[in-house]
Backbone bond lengths (Angstrom), bond angles and torsions (degrees), N, CA, C in turn:
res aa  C-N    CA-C-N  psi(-1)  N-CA   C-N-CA  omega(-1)  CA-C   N-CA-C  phi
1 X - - - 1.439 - - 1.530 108.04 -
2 X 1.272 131.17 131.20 1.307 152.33 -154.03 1.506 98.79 -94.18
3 X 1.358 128.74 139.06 1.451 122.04 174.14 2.035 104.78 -69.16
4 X 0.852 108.76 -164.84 1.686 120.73 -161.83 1.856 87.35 -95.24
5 X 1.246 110.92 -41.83 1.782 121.64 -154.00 1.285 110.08 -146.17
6 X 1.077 122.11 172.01 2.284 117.00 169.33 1.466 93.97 -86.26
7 X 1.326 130.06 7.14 1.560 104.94 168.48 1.328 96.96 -91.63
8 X 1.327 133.12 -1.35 1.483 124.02 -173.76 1.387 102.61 -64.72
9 X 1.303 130.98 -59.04 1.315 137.46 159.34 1.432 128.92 -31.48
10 X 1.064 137.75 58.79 1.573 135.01 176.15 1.358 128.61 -118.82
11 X 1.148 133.33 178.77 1.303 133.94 -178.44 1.982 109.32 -113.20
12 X 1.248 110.74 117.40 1.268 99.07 -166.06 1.420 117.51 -123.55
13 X 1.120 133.87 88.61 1.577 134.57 -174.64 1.270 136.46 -19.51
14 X 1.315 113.76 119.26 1.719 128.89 -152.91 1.087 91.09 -112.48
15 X 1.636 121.75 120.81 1.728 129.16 164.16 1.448 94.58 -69.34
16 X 1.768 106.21 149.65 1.409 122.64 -171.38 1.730 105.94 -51.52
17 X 1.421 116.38 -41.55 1.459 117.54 -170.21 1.656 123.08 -47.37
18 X 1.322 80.09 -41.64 1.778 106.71 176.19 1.413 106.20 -63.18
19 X 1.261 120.36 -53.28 1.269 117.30 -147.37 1.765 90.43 -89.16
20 X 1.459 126.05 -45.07 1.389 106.84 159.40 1.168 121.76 -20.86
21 X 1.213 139.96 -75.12 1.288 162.70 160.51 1.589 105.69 -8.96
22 X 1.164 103.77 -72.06 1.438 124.37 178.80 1.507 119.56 -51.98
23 X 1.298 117.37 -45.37 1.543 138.86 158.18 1.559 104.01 -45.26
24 X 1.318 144.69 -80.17 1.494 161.12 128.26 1.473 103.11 25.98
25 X 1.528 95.20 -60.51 1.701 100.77 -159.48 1.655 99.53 -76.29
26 X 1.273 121.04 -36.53 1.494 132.55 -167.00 1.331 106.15 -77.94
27 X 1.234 133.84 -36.63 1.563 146.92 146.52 1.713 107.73 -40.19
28 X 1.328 108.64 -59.94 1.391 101.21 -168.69 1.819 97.17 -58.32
29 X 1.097 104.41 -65.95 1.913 110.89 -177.90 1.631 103.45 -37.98
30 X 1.268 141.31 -8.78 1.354 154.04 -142.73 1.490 107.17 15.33
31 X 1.035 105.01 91.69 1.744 123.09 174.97 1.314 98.10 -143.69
32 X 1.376 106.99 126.57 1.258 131.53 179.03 1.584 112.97 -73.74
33 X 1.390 93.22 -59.76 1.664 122.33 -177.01 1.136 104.37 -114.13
34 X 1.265 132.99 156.19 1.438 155.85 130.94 0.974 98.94 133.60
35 X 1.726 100.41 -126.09 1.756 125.09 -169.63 1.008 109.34 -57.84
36 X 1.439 119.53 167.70 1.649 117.98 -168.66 2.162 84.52 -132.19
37 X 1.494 93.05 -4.90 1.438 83.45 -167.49 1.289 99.50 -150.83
38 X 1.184 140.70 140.74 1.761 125.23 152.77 2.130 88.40 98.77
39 X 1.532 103.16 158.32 1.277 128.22 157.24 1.773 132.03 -51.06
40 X 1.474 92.84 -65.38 1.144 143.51 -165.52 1.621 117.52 -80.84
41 X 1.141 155.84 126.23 1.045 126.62 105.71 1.278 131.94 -28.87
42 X 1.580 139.63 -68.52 1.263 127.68 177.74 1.273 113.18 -35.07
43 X 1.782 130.93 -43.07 1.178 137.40 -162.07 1.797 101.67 -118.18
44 X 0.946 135.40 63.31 1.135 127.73 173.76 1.317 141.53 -41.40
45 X 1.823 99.94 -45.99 1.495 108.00 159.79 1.689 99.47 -142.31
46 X 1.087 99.19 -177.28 2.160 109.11 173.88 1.459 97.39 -118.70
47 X 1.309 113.83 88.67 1.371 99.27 164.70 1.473 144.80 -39.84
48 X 1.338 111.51 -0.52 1.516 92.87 -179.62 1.677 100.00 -110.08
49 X 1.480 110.27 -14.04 1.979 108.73 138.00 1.188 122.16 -29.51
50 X 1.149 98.39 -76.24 1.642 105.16 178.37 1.386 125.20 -44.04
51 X 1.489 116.67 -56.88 1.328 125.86 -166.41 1.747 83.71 -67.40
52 X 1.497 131.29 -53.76 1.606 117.04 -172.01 2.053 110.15 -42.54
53 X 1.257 101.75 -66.89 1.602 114.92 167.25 1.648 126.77 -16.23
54 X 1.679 88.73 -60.04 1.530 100.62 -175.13 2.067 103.49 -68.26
55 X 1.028 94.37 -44.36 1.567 104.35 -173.39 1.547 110.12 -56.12
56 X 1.674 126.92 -46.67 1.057 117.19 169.39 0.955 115.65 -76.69
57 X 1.370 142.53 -11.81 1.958 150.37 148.89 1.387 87.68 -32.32
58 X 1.022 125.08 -112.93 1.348 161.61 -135.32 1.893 93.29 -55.31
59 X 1.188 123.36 -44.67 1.692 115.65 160.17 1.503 103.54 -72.29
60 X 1.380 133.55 -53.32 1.544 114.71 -160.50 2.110 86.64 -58.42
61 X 1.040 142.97 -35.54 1.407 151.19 -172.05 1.444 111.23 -66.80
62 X 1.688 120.47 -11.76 1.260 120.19 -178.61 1.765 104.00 75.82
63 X 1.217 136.19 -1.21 1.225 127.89 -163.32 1.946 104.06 -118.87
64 X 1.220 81.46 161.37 1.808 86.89 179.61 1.114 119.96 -65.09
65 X 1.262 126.42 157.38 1.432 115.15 177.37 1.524 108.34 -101.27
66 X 1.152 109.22 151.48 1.600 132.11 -165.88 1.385 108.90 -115.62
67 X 1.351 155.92 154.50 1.331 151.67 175.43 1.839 97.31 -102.67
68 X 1.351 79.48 169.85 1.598 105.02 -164.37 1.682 104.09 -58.61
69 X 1.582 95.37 -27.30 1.585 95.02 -164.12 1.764 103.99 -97.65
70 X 1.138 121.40 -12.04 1.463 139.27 158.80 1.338 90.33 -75.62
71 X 1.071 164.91 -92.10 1.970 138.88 -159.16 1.552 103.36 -42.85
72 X 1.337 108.77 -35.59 1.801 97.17 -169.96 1.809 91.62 -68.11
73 X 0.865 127.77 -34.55 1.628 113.60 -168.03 1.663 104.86 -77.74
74 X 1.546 120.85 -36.05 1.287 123.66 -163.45 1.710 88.19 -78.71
75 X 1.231 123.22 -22.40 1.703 108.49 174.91 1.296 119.57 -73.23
76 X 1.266 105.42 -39.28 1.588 124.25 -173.13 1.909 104.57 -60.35
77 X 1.126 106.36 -46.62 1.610 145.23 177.74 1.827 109.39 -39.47
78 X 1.569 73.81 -65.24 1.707 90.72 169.19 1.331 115.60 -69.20
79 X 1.118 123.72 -64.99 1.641 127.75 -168.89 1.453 90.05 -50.98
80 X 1.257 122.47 -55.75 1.869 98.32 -169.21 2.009 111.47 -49.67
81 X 1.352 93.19 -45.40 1.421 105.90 -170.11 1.667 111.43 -41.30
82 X 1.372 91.65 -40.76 2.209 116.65 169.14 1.378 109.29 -57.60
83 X 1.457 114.95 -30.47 1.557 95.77 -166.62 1.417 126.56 88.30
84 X 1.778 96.37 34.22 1.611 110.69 -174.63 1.563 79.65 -98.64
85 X 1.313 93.50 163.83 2.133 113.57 -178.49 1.099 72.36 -86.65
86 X 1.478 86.08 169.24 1.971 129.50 -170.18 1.906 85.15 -72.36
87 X 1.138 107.70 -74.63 1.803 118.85 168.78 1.158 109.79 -18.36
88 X 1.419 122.34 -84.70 1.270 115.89 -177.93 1.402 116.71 -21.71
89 X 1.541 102.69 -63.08 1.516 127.40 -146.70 1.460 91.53 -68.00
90 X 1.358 122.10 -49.04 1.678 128.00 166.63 1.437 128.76 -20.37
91 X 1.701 104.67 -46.62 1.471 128.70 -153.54 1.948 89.61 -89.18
92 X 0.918 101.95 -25.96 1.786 114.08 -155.12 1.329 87.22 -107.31
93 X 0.975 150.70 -7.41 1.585 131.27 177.85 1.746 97.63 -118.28
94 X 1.401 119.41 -24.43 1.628 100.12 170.83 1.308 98.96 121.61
95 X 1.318 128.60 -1.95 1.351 128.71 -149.73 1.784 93.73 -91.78
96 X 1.712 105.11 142.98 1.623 116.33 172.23 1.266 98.34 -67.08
97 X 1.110 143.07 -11.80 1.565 137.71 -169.90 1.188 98.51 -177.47
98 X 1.740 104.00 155.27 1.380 114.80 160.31 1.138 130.07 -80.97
99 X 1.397 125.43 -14.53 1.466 122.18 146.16 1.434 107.51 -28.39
100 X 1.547 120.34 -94.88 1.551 108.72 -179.39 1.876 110.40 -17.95
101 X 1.202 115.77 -38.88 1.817 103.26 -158.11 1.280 82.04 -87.12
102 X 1.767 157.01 -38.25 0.976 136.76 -160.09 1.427 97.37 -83.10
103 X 1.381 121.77 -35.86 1.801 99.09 -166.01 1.969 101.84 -81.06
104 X 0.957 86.29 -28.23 1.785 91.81 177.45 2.251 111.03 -66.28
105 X 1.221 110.80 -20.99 1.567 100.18 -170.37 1.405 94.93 -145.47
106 X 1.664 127.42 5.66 1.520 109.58 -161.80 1.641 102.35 -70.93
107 X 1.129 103.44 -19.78 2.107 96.55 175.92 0.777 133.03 -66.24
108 X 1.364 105.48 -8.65 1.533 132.84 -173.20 2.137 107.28 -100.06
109 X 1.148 119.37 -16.92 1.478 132.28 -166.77 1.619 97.28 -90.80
110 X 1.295 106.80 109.71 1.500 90.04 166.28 1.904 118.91 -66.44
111 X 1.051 88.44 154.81 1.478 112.84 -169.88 2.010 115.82 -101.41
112 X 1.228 97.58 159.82 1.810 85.73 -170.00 1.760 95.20 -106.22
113 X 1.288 120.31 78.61 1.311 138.89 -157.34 1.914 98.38 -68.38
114 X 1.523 111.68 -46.71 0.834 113.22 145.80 0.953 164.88 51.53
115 X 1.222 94.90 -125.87 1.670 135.16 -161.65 1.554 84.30 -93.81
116 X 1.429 125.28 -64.30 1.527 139.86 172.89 1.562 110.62 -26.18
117 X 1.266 114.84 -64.10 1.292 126.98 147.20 1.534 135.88 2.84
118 X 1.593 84.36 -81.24 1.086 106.90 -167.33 2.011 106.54 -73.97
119 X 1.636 111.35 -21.23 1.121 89.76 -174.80 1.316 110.60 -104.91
120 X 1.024 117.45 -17.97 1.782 124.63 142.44 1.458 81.44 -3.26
121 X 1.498 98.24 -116.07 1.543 142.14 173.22 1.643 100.76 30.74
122 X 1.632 87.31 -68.72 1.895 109.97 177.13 1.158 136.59 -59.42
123 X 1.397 107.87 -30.65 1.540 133.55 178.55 1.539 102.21 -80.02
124 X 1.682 109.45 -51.54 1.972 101.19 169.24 1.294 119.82 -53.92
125 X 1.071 95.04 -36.28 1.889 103.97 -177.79 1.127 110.09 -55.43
126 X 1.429 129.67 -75.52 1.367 155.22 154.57 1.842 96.47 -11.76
127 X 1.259 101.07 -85.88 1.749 94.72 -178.13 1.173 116.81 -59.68
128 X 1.756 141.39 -21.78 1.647 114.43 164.16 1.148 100.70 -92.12
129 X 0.805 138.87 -20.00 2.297 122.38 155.69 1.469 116.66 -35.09
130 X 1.190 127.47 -57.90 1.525 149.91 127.23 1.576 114.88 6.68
131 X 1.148 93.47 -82.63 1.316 108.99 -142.64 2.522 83.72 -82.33
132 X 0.961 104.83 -54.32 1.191 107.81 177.20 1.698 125.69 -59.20
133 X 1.636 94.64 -25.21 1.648 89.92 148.13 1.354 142.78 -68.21
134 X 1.356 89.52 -31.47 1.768 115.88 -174.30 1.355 108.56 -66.33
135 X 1.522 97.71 -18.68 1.490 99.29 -177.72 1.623 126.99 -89.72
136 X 1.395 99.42 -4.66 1.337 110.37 -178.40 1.790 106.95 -123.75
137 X 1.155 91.97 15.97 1.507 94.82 171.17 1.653 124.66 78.86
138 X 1.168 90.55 6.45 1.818 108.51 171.17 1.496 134.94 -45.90
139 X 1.407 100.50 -27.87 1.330 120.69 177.49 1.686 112.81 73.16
140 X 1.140 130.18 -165.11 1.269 125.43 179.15 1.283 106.52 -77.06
141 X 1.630 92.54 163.20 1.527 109.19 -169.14 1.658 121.64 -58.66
142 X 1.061 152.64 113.66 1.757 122.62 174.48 1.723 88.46 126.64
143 X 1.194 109.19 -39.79 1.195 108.52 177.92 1.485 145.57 -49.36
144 X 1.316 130.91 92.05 1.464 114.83 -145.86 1.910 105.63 -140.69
């Protein structure tokens, strides 16, 4: 099965915990090399395997079950939470652009609230300095 786009194809960063895990599971299947999941390359996994798998995870775990496409958001979720760029995070979720990743998680990105703030702040200043000279006939600023 063919990805949707060439971003389907990417390389996407596995925290060590995971990939322990992943190591474990590929051992148990006794595979040295390759897949960590699935036969195939062409076929890597059968999703509706998976989605069965994850579901009895998540009860033998006492916890709710979440769908396949709810982990793609709780990853995405996290990595912002890490302090991965919007870009990065773009390249790793599949997205034709990071537009899609900013309108899809930007509420989620902290922001430099700030800094924003602060130049507000400067720019009011700046314009009633301005504007309160003008009023007394001062002429422009610098002007002397």
């Amino acid at each position: 099965m063919e990805p949707k786009s060439r971003a389907g194809r990417r390389t996407v960063p596995i925290p060590v915990v995971l990939r322990d895990f992943l190591v474990e599971h590929r051992m148990r299947q006794r595979r040295d090399t390759g897949l960590v999941f699935g036969r195939t390359v062409d076929r890597p996994f059968n999703p509706s395997s998976v989605q069965r798998r994850a579901v009895s995870a998540w009860k033998e775990a006492e916890l709710k079950p979440i769908t396949l496409h709810e982990s793609r958001h709780t990853f995405a979720s996290l990595m912002i939470a890490a302090g991965v760029n919007a870009k990065a995070l773009s390249s790793y979720m599949g997205h034709s652009s990071v537009m899609i990743t900013l309108d899809r998680y930007g509420h989620l990105m902290p922001g430099n609230e700030s800094e924003a703030a602060d130049l507000l702040d400067a720019y009011l200043v700046r314009s009633d300095t301005v504007a309160r000279i003008g009023q007394v006939g001062g002429g422009e600023i610098g002007e002397g």
